[in-house]
N, C-alpha and C positions, 0 to 999 in steps of 0.2 A: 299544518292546516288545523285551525279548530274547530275543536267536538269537547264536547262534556267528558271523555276521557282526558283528555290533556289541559283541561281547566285552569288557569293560573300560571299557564306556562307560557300564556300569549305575547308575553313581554322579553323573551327570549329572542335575539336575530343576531345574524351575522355570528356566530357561538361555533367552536371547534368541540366535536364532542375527544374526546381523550383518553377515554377509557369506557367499557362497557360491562356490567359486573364484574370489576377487577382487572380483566383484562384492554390493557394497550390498546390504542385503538391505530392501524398503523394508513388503512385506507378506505374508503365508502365500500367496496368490494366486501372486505374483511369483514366490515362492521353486519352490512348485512346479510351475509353466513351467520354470525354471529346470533344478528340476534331471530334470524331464520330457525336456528335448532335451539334455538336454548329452550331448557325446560324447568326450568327455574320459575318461582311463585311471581317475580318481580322482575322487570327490567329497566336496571339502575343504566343511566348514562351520566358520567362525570366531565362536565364540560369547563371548557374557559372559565374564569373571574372566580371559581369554586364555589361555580352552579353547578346543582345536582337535579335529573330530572328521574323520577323512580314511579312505574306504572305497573299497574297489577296486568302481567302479560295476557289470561284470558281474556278481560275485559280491551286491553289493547286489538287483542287478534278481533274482535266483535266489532269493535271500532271502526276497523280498517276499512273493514268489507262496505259501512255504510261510508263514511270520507270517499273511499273513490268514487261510490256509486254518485255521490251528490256534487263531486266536484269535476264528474265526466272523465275521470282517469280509467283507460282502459283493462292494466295491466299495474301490479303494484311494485313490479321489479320493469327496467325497461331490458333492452335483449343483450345491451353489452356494449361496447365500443362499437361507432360506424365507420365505414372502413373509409381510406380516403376519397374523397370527389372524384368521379372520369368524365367528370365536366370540361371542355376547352378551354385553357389558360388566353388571355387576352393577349395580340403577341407581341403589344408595345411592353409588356409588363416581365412578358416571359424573356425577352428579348433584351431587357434591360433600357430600354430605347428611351429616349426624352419626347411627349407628346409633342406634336405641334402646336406651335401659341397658334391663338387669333391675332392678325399684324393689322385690321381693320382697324381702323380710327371710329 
């Protein structure tokens, strides 16, 4: 989302990040552990095409706080995997079954 922290970096999409100060990046989990504790001056992300995005982390963390607020985000982590649906499966579908045509003319 942008802010005046990540200035210039609006033309970035669809971008794998790959590494994050140095470190491998293996999945969105990973990544944000990662950069959840780091206490490092700077947080370098090494993406796709050999885009580099590098942000002074206190000013990032400042950042954040107004970005959610402004973009109605409640929580800046969400809770985790949802578990599967205990919704009622349709039973033409569960059943394997061929719907009925329409045979109206």
């Amino acid at each position: 989302l942008n802010a005046e922290v990540n200035m210039g970096y609006e033309y970035l999409a669809n971008t794998q990040v790959l590494k994050f100060n140095g470190t491998v990046v293996e999945n969105l989990q990973q990544l944000a552990s990662l950069v959840e504790s780091c206490t490092e001056t700077y947080l370098r992300f090494d993406l796709d095409y050999d885009e580099v995005i590098v942000l002074q982390r206190e000013t990032a963390i400042d950042a954040s706080k107004d970005i959610l607020s402004v973009h109605c985000i409640p929580s800046p982590f969400s809770l985790g995997p949802m578990e599967p649906s205990t919704a009622p499966k349709n039973n033409a579908a569960s059943n394997n079954a061929t719907p009925a045509r329409n045979t109206k003319a």
